[in-house]
MDAnalysis code that builds the backbone (N, CA, C; Angstrom):
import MDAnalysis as mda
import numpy as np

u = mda.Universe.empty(291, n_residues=97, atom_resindex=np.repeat(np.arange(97), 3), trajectory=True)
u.add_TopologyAttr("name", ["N", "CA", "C"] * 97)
u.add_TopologyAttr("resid", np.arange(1, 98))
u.add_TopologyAttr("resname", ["UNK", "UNK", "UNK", "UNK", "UNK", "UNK", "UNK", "UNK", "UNK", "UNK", "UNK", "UNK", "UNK", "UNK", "UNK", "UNK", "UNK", "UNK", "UNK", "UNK", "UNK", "UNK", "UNK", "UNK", "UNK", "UNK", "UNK", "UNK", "UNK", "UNK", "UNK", "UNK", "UNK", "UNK", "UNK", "UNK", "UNK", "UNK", "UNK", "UNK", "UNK", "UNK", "UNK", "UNK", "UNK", "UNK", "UNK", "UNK", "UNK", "UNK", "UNK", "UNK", "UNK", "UNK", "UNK", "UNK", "UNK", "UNK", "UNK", "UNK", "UNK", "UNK", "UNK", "UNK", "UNK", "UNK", "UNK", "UNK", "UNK", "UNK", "UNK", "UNK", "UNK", "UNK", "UNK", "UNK", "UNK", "UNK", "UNK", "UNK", "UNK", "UNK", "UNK", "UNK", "UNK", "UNK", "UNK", "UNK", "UNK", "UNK", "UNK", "UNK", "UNK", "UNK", "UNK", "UNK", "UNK"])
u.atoms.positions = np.array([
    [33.005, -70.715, -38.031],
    [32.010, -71.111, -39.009],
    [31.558, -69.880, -39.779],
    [31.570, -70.112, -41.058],
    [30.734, -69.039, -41.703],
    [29.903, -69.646, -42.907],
    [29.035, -68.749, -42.803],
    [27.764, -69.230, -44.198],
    [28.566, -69.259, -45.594],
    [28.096, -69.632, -46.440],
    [27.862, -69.281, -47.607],
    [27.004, -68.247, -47.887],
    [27.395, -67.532, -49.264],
    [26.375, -67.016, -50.013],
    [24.879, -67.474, -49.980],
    [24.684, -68.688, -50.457],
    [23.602, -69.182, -50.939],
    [23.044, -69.318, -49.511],
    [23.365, -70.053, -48.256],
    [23.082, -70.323, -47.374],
    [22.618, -68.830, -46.525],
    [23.319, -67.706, -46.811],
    [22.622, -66.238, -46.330],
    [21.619, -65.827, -47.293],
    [21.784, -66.197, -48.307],
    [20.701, -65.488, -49.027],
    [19.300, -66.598, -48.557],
    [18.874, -68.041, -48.415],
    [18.549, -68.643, -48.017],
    [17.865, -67.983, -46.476],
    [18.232, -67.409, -46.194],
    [17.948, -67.324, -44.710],
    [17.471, -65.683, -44.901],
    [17.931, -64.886, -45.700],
    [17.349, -63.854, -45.762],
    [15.961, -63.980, -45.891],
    [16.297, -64.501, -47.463],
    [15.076, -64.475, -48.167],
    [13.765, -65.009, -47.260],
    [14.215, -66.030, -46.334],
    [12.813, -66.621, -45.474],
    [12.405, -65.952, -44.580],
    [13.549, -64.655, -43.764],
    [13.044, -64.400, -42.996],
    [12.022, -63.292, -42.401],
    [11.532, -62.810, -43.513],
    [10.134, -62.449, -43.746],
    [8.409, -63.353, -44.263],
    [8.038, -63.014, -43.073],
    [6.332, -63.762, -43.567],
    [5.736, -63.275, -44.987],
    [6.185, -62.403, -45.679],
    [5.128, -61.954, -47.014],
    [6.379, -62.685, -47.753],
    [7.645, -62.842, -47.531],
    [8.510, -63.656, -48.792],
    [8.017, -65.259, -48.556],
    [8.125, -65.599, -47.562],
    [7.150, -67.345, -47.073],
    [5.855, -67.532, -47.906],
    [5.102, -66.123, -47.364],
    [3.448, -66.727, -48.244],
    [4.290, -67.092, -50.203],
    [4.452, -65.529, -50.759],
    [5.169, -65.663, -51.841],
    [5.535, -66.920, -52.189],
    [6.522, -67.242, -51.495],
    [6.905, -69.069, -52.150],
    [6.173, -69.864, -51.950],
    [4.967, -69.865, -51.279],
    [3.928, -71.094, -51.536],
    [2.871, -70.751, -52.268],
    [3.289, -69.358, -53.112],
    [2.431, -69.674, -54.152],
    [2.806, -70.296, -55.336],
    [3.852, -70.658, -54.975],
    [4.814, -71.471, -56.406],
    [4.638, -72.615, -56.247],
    [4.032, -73.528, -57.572],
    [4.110, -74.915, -57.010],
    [4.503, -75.505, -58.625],
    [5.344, -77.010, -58.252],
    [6.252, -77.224, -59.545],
    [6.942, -75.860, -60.425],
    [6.376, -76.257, -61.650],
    [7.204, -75.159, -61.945],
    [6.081, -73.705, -62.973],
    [5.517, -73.581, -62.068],
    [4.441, -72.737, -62.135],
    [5.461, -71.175, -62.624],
    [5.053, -70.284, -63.191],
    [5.350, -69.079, -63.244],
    [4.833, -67.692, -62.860],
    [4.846, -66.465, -62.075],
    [3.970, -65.584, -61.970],
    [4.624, -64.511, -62.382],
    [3.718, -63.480, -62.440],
    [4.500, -62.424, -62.576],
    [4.125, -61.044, -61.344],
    [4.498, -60.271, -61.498],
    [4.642, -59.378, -60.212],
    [3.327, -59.139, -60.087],
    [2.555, -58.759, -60.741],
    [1.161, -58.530, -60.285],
    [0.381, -59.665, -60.099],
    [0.467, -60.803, -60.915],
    [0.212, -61.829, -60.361],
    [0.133, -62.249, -58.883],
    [1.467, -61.936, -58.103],
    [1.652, -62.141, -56.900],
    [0.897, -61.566, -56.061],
    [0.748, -59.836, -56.069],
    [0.423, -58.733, -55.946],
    [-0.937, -59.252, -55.409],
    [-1.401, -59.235, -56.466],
    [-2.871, -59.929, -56.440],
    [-3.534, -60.621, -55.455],
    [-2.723, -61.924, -55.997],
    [-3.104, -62.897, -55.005],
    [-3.028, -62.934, -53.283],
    [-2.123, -62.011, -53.057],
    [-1.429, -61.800, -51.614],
    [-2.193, -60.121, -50.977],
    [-2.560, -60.079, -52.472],
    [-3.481, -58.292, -51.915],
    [-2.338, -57.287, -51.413],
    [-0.899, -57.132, -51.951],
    [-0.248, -56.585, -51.810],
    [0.109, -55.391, -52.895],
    [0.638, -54.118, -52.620],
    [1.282, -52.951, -53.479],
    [2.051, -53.646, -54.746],
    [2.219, -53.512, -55.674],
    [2.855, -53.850, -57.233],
    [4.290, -53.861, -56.398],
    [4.735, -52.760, -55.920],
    [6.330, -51.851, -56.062],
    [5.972, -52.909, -54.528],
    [5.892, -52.866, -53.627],
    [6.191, -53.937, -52.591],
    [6.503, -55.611, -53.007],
    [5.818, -55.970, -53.746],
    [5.441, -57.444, -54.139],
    [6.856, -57.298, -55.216],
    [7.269, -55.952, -55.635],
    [8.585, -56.234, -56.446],
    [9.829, -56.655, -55.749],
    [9.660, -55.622, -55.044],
    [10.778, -55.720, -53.706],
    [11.118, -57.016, -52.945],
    [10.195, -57.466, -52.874],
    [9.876, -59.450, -52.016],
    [10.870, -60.141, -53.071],
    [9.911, -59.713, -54.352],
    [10.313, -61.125, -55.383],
    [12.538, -60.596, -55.951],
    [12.383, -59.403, -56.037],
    [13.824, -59.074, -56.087],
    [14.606, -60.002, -55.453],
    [14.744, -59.580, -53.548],
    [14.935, -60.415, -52.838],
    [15.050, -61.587, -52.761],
    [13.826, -62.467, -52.900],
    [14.250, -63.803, -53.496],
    [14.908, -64.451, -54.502],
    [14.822, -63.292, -55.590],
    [15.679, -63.459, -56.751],
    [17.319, -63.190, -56.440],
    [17.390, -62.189, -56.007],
    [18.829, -62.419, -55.529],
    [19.251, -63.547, -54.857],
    [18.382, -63.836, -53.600],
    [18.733, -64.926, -52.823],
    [18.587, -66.340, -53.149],
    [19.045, -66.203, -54.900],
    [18.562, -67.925, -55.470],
    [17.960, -68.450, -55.539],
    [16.744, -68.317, -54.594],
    [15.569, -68.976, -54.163],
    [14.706, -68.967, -55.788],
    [14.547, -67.764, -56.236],
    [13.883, -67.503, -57.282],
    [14.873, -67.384, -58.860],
    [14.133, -67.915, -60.019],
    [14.588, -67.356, -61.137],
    [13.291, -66.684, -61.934],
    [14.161, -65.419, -62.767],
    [13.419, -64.308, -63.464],
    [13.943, -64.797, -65.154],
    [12.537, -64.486, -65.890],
    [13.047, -64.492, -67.212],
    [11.826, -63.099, -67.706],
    [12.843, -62.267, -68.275],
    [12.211, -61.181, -68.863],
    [11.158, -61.796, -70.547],
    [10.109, -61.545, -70.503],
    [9.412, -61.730, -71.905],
    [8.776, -60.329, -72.100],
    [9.526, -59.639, -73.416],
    [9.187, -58.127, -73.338],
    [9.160, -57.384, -72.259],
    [8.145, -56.822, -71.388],
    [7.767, -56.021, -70.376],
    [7.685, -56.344, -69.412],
    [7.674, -57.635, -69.550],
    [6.747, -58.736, -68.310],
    [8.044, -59.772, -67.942],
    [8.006, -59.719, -66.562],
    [8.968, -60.307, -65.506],
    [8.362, -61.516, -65.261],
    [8.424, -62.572, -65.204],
    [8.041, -63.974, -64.855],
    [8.944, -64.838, -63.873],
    [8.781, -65.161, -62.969],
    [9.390, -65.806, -61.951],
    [8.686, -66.775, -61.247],
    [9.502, -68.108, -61.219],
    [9.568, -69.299, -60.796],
    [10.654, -69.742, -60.172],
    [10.368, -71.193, -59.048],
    [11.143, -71.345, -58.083],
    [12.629, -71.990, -58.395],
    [13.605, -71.346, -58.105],
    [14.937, -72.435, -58.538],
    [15.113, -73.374, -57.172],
    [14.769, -74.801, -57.899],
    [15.074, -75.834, -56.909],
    [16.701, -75.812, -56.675],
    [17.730, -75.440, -57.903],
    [19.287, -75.643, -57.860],
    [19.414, -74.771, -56.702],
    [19.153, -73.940, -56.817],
    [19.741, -72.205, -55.715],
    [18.770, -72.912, -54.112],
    [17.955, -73.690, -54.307],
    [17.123, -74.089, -52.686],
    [17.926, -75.087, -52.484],
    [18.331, -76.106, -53.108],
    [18.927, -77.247, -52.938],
    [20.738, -77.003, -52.615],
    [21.309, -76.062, -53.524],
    [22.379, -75.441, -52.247],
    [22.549, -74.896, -51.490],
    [21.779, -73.714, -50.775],
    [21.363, -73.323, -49.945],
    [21.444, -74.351, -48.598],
    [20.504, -75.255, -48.860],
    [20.179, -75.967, -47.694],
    [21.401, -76.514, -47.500],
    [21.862, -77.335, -48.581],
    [23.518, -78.483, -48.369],
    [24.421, -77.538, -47.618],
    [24.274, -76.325, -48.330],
    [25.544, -75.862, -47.016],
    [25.035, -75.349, -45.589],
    [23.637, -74.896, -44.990],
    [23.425, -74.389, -44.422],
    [23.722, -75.435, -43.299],
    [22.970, -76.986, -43.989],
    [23.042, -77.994, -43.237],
    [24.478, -78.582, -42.760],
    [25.802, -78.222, -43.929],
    [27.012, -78.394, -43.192],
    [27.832, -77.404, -41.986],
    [27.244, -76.518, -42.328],
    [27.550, -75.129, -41.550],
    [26.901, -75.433, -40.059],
    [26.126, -75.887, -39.621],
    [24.834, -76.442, -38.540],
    [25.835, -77.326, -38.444],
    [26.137, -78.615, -39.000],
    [26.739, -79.827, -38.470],
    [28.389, -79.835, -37.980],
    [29.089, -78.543, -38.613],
    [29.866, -78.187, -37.903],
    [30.209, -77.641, -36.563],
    [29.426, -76.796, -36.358],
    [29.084, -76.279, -35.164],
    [28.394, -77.080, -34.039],
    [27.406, -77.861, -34.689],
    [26.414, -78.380, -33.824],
    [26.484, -79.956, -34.224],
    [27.359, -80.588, -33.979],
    [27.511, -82.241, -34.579],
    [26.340, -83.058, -34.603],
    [25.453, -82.885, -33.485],
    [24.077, -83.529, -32.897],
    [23.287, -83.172, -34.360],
    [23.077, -82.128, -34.740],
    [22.159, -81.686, -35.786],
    [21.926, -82.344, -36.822],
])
């Protein structure tokens, strides 16, 4: 058995508690930007970048640059494959699952 991409990045990305809080500050299709986050979570700028990178790589998140300012919101496409394969990857291995 092996993962997918999406399905490791999926599992990266969660498996930190400050990337978890991070995604529940997203709701529909809300947008923040790095200090935004920062903020809200009472975290370092350059830390709270590092999280949201991360998730951005790991699909979980999409970035759209406006001038200076980084804005990021949740990609349901990149969560929604993620899971489909993680969940076939599990049902291979583990049929019961």
């Amino acid at each position: 058995m092996e993962l997918t991409e999406a399905a490791r990045g999926l599992l990266k990305a969660l498996a930190s508690e400050t990337r978890q809080q991070i995604m529940f500050l997203f709701s529909g299709e809300m947008e923040l930007t790095v200090n935004q986050v920062a903020e809200r979570l009472g975290l370092a700028q350059s830390a709270t970048s590092t999280h949201l990178a991360t998730l951005r790589d790991s699909g979980v998140l999409l970035a759209r640059r406006e001038w200076k300012t980084v804005y990021y919101r949740v990609n349901p496409q990149g969560i929604d494959q993620a899971l489909t394969d993680l969940r076939a990857a599990l049902q291979s291995c583990c049929p019961s699952c």
